[in-house]
LOGU-851838 format. One record per residue (C-alpha): y negated, x negated, z. Coordinates in pm, 1 decimal. Layout:
<drenvos>
+----------+----------+----------+
!        y !        x !        z !
+----------+----------+----------+
!        Y !        X !        Z !
...
+----------+----------+----------+
</drenvos>
This chain:
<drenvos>
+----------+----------+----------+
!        y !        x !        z !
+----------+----------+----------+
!  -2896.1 !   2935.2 !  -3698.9 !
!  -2948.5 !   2605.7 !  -3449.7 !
!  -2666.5 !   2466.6 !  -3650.9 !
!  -2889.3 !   2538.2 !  -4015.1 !
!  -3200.8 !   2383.7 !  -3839.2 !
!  -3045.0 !   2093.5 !  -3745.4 !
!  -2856.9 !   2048.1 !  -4018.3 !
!  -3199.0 !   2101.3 !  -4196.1 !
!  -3390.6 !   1852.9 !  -3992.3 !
!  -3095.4 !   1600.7 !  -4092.7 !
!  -3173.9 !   1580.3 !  -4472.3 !
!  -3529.7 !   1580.5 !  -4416.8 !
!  -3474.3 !   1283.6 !  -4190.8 !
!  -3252.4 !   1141.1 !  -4469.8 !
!  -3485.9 !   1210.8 !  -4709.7 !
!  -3756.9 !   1022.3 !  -4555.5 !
!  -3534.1 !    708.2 !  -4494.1 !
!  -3478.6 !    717.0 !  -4842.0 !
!  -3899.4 !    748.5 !  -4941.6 !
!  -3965.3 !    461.6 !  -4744.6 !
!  -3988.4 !    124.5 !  -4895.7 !
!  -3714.8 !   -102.0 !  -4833.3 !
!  -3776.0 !   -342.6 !  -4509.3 !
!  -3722.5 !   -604.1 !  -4710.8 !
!  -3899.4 !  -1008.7 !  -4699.6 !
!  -4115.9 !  -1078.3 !  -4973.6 !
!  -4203.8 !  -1424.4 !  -4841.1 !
!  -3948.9 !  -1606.2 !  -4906.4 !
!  -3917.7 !  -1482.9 !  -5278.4 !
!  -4322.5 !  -1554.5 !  -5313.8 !
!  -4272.8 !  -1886.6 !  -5152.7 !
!  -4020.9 !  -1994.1 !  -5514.4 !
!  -4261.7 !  -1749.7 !  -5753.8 !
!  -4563.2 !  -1983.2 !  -5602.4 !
!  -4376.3 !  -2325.3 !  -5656.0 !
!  -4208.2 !  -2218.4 !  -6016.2 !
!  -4555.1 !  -2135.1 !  -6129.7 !
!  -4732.4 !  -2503.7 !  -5989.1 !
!  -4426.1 !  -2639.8 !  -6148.6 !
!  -4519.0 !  -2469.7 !  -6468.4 !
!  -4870.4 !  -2621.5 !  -6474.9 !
!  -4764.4 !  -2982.1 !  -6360.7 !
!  -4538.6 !  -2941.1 !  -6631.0 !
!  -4840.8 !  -2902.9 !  -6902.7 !
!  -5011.8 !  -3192.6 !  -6784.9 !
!  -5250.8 !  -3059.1 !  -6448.5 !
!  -5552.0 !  -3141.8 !  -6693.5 !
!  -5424.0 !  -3557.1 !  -6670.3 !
!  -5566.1 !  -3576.9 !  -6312.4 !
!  -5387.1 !  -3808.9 !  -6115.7 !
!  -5317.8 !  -3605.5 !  -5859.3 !
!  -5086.2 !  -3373.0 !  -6087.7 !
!  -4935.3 !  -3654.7 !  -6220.6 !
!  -4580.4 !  -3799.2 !  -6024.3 !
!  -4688.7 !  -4034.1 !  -5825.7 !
!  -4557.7 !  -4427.8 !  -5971.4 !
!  -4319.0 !  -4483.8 !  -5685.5 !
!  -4406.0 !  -4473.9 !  -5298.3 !
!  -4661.6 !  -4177.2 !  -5197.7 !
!  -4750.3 !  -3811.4 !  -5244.3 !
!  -4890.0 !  -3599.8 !  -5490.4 !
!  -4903.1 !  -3253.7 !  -5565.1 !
!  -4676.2 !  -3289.1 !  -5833.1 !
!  -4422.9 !  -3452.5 !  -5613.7 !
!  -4424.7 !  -3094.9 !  -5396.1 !
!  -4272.3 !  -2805.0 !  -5602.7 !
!  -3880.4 !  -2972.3 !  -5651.1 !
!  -3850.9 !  -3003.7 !  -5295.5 !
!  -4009.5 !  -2689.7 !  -5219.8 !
!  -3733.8 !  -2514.2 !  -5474.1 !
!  -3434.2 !  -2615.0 !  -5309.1 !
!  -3539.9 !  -2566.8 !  -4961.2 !
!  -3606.6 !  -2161.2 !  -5070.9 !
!  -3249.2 !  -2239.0 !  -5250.9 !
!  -3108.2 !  -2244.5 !  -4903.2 !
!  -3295.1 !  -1993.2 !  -4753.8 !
!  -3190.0 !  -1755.9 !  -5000.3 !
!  -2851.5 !  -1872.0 !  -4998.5 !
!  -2825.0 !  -1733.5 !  -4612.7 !
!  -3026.9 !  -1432.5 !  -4662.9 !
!  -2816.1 !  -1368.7 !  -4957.7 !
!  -2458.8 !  -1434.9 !  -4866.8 !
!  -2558.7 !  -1231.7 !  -4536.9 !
!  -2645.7 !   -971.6 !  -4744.5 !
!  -2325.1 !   -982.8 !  -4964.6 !
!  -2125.5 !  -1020.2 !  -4599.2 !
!  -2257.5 !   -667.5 !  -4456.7 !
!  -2176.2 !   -529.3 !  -4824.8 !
!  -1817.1 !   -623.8 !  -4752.8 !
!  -1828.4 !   -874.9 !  -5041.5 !
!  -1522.4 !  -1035.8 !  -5018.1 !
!  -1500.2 !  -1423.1 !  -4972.4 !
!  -1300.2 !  -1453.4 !  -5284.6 !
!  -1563.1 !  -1278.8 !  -5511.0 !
!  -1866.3 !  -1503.0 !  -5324.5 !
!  -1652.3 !  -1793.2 !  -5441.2 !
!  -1621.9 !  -1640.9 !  -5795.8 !
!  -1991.8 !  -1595.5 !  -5792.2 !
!  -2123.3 !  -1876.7 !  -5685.0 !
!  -1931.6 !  -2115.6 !  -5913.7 !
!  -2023.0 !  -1908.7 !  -6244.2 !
!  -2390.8 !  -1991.5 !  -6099.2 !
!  -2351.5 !  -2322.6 !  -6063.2 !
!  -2176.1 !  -2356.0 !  -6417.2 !
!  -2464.3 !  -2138.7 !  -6609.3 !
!  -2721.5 !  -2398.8 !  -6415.6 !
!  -2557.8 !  -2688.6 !  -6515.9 !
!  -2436.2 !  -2589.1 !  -6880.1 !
!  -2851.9 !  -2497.2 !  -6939.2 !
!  -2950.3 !  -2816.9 !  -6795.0 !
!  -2733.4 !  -3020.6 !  -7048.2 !
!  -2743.7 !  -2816.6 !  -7332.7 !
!  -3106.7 !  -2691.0 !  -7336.2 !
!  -3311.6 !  -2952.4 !  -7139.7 !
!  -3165.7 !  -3254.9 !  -7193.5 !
!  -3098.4 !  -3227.7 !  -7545.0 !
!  -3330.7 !  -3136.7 !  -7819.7 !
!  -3221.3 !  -3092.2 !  -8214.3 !
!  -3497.2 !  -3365.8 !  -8291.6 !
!  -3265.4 !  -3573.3 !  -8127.9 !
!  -3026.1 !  -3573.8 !  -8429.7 !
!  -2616.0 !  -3433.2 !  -8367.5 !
!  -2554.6 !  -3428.8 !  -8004.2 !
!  -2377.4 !  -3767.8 !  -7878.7 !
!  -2250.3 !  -3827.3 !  -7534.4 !
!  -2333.8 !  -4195.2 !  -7626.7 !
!  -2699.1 !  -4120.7 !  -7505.1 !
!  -2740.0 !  -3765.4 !  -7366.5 !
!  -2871.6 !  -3826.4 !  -7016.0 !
!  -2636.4 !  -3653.0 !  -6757.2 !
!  -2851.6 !  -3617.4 !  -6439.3 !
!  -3129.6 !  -3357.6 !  -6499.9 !
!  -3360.1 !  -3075.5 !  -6282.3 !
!  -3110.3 !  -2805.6 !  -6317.0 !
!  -2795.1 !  -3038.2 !  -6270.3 !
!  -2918.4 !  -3136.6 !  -5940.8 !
!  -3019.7 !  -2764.1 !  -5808.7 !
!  -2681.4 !  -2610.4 !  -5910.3 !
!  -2479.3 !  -2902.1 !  -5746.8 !
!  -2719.2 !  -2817.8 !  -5438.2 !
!  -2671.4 !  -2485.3 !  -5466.3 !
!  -2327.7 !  -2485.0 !  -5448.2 !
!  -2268.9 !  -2724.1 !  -5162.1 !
!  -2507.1 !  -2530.4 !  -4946.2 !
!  -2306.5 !  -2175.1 !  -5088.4 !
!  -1977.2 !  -2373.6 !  -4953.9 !
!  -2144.8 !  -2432.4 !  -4659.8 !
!  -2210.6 !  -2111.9 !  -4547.2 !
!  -1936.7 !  -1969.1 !  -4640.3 !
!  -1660.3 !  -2169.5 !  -4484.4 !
!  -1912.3 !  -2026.2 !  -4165.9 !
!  -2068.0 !  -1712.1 !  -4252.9 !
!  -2414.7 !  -1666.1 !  -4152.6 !
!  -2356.4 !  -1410.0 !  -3898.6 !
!  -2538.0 !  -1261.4 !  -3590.6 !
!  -2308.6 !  -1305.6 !  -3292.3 !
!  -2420.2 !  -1268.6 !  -2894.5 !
!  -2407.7 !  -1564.4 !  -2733.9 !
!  -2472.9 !  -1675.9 !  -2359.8 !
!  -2721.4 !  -1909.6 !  -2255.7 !
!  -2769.3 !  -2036.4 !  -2545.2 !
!  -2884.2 !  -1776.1 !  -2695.4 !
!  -3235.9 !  -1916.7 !  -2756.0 !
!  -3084.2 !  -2142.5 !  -2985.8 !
!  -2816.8 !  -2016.0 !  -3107.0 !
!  -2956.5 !  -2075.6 !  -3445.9 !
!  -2826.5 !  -2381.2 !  -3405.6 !
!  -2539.7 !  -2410.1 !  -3206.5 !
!  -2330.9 !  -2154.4 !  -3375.5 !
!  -2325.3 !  -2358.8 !  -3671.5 !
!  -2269.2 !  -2760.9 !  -3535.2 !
!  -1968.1 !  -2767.1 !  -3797.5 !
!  -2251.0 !  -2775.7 !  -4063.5 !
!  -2468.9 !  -2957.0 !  -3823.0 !
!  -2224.9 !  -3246.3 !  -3795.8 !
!  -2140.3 !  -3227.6 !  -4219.4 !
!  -2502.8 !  -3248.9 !  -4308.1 !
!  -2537.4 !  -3553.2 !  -4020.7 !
!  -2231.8 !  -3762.3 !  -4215.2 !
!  -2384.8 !  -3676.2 !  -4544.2 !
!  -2681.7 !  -3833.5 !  -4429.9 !
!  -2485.2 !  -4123.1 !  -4296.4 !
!  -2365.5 !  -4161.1 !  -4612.5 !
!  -2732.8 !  -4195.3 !  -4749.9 !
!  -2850.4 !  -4460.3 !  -4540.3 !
!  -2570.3 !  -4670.6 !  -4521.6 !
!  -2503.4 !  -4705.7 !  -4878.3 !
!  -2917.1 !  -4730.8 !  -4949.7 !
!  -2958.6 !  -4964.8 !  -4657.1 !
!  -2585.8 !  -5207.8 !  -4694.5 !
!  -2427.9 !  -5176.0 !  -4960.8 !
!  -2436.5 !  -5498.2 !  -5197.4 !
!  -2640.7 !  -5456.2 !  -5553.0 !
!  -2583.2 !  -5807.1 !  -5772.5 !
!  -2902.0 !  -6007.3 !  -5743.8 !
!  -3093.8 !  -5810.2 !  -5556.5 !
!  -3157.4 !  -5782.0 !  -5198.7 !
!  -2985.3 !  -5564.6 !  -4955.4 !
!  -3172.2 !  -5236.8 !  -4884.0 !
!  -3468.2 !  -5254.4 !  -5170.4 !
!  -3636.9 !  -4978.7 !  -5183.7 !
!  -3883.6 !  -5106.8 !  -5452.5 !
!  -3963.2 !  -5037.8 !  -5765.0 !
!  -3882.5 !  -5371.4 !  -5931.6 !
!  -4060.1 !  -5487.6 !  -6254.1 !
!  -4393.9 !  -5650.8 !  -6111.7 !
!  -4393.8 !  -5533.8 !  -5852.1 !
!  -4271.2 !  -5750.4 !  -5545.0 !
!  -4466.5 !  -6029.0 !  -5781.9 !
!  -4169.5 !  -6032.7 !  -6004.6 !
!  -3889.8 !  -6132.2 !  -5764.2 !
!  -3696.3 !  -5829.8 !  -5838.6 !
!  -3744.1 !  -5712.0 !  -6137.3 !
!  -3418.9 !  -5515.0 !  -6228.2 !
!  -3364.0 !  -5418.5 !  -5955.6 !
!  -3556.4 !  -5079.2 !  -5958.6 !
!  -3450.1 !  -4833.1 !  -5676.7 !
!  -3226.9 !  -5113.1 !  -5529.5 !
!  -2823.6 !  -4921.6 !  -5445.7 !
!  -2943.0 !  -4554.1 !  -5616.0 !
!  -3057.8 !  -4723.8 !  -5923.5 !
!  -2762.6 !  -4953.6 !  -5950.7 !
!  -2498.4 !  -4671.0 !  -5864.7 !
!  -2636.3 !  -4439.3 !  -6137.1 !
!  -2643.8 !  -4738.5 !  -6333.1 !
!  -2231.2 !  -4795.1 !  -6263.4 !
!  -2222.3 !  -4444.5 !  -6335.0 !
!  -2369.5 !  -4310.2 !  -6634.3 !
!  -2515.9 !  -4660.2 !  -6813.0 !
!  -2843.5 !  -4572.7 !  -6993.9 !
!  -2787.0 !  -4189.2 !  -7008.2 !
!  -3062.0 !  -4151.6 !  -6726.5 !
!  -3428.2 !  -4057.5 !  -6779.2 !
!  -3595.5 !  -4328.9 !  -6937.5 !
!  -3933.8 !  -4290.7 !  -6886.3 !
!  -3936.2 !  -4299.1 !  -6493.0 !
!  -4307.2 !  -4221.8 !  -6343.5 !
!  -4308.2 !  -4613.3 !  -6226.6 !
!  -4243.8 !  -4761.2 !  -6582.2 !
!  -4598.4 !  -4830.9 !  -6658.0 !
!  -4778.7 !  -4950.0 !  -6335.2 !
!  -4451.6 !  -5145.4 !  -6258.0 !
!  -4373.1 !  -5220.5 !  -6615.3 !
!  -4000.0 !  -5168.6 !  -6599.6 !
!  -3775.1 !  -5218.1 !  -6838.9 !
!  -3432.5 !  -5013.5 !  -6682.3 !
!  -3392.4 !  -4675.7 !  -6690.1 !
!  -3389.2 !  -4515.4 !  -6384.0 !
!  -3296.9 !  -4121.3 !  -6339.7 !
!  -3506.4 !  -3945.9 !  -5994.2 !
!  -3235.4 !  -3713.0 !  -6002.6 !
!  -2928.6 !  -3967.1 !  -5967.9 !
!  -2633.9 !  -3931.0 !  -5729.8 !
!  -2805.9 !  -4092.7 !  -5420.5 !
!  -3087.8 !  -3847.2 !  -5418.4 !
!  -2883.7 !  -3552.7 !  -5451.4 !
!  -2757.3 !  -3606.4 !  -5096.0 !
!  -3089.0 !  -3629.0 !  -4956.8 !
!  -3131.8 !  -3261.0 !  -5189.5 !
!  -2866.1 !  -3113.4 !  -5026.5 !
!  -2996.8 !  -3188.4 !  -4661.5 !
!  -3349.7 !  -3057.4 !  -4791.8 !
!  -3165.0 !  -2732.5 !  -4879.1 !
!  -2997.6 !  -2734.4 !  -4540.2 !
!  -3330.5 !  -2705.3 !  -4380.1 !
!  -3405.9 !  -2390.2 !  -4588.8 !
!  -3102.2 !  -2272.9 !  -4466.6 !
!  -3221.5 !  -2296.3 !  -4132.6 !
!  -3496.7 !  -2121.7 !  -4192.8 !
!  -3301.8 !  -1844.4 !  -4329.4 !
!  -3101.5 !  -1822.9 !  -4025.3 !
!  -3424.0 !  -1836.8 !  -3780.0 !
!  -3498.4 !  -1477.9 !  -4009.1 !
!  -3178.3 !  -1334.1 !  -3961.1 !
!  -3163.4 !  -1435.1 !  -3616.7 !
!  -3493.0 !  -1293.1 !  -3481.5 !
!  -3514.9 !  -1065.9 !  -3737.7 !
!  -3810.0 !   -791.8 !  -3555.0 !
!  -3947.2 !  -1078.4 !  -3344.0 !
!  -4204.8 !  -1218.1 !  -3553.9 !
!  -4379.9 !  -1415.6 !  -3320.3 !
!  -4023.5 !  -1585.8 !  -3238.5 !
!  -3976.2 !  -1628.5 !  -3607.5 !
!  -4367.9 !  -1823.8 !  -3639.4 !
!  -4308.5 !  -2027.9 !  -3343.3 !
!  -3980.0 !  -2163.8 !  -3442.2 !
!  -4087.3 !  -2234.2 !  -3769.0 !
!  -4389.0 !  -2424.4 !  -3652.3 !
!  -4144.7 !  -2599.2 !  -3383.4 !
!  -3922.5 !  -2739.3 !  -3701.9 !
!  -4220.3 !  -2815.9 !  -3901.3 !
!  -4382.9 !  -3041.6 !  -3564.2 !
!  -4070.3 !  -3213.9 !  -3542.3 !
!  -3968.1 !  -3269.3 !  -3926.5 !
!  -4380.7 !  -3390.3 !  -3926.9 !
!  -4351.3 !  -3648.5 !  -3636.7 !
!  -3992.2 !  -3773.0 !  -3805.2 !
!  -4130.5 !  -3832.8 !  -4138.4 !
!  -4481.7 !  -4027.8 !  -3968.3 !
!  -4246.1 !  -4221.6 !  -3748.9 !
!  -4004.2 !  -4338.9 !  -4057.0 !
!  -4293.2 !  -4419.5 !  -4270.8 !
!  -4565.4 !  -4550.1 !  -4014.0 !
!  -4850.3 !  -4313.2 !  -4155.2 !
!  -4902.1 !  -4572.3 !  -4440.3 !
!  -4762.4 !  -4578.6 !  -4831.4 !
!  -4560.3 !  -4868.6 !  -4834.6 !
!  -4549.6 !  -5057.7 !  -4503.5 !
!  -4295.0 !  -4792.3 !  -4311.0 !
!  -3941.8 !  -4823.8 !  -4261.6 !
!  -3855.7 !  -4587.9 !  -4497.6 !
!  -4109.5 !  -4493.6 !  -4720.2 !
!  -4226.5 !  -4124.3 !  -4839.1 !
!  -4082.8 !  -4151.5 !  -5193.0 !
!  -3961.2 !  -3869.1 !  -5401.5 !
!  -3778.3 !  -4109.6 !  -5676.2 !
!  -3539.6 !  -4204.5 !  -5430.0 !
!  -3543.7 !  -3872.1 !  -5214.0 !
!  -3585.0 !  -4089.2 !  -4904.3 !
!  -3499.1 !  -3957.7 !  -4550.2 !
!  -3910.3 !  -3965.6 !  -4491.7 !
!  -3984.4 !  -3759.5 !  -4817.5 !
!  -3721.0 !  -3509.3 !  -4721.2 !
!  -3843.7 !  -3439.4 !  -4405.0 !
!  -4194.8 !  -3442.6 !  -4493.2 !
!  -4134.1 !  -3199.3 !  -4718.0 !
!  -3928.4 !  -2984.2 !  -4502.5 !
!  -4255.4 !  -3023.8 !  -4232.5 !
!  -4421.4 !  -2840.3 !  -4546.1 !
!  -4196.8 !  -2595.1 !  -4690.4 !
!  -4172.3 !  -2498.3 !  -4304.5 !
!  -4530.4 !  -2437.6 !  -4252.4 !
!  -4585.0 !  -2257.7 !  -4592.0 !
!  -4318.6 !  -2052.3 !  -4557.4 !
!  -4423.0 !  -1969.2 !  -4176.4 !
!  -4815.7 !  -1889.6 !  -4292.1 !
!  -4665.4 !  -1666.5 !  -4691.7 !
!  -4446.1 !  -1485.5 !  -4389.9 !
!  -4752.1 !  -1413.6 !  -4187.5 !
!  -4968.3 !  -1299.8 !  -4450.8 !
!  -4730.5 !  -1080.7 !  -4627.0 !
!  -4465.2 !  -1012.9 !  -4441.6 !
!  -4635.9 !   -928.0 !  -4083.3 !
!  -5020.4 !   -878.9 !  -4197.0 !
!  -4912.9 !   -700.9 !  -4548.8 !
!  -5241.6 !   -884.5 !  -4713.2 !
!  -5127.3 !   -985.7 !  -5007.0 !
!  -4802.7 !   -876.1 !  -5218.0 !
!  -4735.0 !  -1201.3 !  -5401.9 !
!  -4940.3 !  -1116.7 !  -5696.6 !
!  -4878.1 !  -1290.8 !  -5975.9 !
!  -4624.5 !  -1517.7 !  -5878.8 !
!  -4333.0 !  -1280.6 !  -5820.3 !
!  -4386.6 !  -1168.5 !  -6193.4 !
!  -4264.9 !  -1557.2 !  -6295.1 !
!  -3979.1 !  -1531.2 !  -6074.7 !
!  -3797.5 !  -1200.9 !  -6193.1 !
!  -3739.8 !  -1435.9 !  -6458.4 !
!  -3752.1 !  -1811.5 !  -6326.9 !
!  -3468.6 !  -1912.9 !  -6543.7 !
!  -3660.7 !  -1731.2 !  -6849.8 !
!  -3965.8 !  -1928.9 !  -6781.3 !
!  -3824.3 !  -2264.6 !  -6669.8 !
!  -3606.1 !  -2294.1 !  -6956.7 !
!  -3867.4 !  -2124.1 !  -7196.5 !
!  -4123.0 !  -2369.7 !  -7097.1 !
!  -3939.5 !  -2666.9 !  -7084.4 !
!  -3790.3 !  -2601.6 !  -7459.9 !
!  -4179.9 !  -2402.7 !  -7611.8 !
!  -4430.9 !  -2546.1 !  -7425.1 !
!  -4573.1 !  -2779.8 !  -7624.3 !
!  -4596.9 !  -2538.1 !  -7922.3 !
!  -4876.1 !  -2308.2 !  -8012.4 !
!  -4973.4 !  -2081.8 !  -7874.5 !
!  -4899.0 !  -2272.9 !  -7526.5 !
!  -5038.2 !  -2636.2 !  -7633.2 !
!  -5221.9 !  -2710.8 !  -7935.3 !
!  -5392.8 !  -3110.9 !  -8034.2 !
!  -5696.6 !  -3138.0 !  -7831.5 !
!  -5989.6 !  -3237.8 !  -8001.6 !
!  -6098.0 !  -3481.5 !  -7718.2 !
!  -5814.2 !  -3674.6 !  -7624.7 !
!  -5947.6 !  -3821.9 !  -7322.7 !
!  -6172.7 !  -3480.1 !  -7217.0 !
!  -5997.8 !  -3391.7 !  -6858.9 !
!  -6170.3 !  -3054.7 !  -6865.7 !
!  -5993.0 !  -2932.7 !  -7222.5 !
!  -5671.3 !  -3069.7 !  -7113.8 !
!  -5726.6 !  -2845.4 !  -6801.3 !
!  -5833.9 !  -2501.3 !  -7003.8 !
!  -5500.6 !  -2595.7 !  -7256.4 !
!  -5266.4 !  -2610.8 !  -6910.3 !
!  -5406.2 !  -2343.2 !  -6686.9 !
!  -5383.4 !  -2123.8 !  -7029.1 !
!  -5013.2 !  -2218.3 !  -7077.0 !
!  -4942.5 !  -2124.1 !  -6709.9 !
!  -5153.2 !  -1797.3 !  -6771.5 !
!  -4994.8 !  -1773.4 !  -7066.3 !
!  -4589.7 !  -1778.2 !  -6961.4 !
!  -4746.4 !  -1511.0 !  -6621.3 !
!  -4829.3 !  -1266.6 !  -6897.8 !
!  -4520.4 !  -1300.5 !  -7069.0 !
!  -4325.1 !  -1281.0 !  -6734.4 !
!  -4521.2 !   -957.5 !  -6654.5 !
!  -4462.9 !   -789.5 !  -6985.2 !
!  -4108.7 !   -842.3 !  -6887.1 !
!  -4143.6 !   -717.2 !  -6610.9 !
!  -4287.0 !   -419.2 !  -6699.9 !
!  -3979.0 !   -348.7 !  -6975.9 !
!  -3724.1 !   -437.9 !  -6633.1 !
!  -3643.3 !   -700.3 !  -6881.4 !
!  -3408.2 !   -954.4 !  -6620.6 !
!  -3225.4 !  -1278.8 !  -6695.8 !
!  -3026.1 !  -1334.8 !  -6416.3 !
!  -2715.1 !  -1582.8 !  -6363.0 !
+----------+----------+----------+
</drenvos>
């Protein structure tokens, strides 16, 4: 009879495990759903307020947030994920298999759907434009994926350094991250670009009163020049204060490094999580610790001014400054999302984490109907802010409905 009972107490122990809702982090997923769905309205114009416009060239706007703010949560999910896969006894083999289908399916959508419309007439390599959005987060995805898993995000005990073990336990990646950025400002900062001067960081046209006019984004512009000719972006945010007449791509080669090291930060903050997972005050303080020092890098390397620093906050180039003011950012959102919903349960991510069930649906989606009707329509006052407003916070409302109604048929893209 004792053995009945306690075999009896056993399943109802089970079977309250199972009722419970999974222990699982909602912040960092509402952290992408929030910055897919500021992307989204950027996207449609912000209403033609400056401040949801890119900015020209040196400087800050909100605009210039949500990229950065993607691929750091690309490598905090890449830990959280591959740690996942690792207690699953996902083999390294099939993580390899996996990750490189997900960087093909990114980049094949990037070329094929973004940068190429049928109103551009039969698709020519002549003049389809090579860097793009996706190109550069699949290419950062997979890096930081290789990362982790020539070093698998495990938990291991550890002696006195235990309080920052975080760190330690991974100095391999530590010291690959600290070359690639080596890499960065050496070629930005000494490598030779034909009549321009060594380490410009400008934007060239008329700006610099003229001197260097072609020489827009000094090495990054000329190596993506050497590189892919005039398949780049061609209407770069500084071509009409600066007046420029080169192309010049924001996602070229140069910046991609600097994207890769902005995803390595995420993927500390994934391992903080895993780390101190239960300790939530650890988890806050660490986070704020990373976004203090990121904060005082990125004043230091720009001076607290636009353009007088010595290296200025500039997301064309992905400078060292912009990266780590960003990271000070994505850092302290990502602390005060886990606070509210993770520790405090105050919120749930409502609506964002309808958008991203489907962030490939509506990215693409967007990017290839939004400026069709229903989403966009010819405004009547072409120069009324507040119309241009309604038309893009009813797009964004527009592709949340859509993203809930797919939710609600467990309709998922996934790659």
């Amino acid at each position: 009879m004792n053995s009945s009972i306690q075999e009896g107490e056993r399943l109802k122990s089970a079977s309250e495990q199972t009722s419970r809702p999974c222990n699982r982090l909602h912040s960092p997923t509402s952290f992408v759903l929030f910055a897919l769905t500021v992307m989204v309205f950027v996207n449609y114009g912000g209403g033609g307020y400056w401040f949801f416009q890119h900015a020209p060239w040196n400087g800050l706007t909100v605009a210039d947030l949500v990229m950065p703010w993607f691929v750091f949560v690309i490598g905090t999910s890449v830990v959280l994920a591959f740690r996942s896969m690792q207690r699953r006894g996902v083999s390294r083999r099939q993580l390899l298999r996996k990750m490189t289908w997900r960087t093909v399916v990114l980049l094949m959508l990037g070329f094929c759907f973004l940068n190429y419309s049928p109103r551009d007439g039969p698709l020519s390599w002549s003049w389809l434009r090579i860097p793009g959005v996706l190109q550069r987060l699949g290419f950062t995805y997979f890096v930081l994926s290789l990362l982790c898993q020539g070093y698998l995000c495990s938990v291991m005990q550890t002696p006195w350094w235990k309080p920052v073990q975080d760190v330690v336990l991974y100095w391999p990646q530590w010291l690959i991250i600290i070359l690639l950025e080596a890499v960065w400002l050496c070629t930005t900062f000494l490598m030779p670009v034909p009549n321009c001067p060594t380490g410009y960081l400008g934007a060239g046209g008329i700006g610099d009163d003229g001197l260097y006019a072609n020489c827009t984004g000094g090495a990054a512009g000329y190596i993506d020049s050497w590189m892919f000719g005039d398949n780049m972006y061609r209407y770069p945010s500084c071509k009409e204060m600066y007046r420029t007449t080169q192309p010049f791509d924001p996602e070229g080669v140069l910046g991609t490094i600097n994207s890769i090291v902005m995803g390595f930060l995420g993927m500390q903050a994934g391992k903080i999580i895993i780390f101190y997972k239960g300790k939530n005050i650890s988890i806050l303080c660490r986070f704020l610790v990373w976004a203090v020092l990121l904060g005082i890098s990125a004043a230091i390397l720009s001076k607290c001014t636009r353009d007088g620093g010595f290296i200025p906050v500039n997301k064309n180039l992905w400078s060292l400054s912009y990266v780590t003011c960003m990271g000070c950012s994505s850092f302290l959102l990502l602390g005060g999302m886990y606070f509210v919903i993770d520790m405090k349960g105050w919120w749930g991510g409502q609506p964002f984490i309808y958008p991203g069930m489907n962030s490939i649906f509506v990215y693409v989606g967007h990017s290839l109907l939004g400026f069709y009707f229903p989403f966009s329509w010819e405004m009547r006052f072409q120069h009324s802010h507040w119309e241009w407003l309604f038309q893009s916070l009813w797009a964004t409302a527009l592709w949340v409905l859509i993203a809930y109604l797919l939710y609600r048929k467990k309709f998922f893209l996934k790659i």
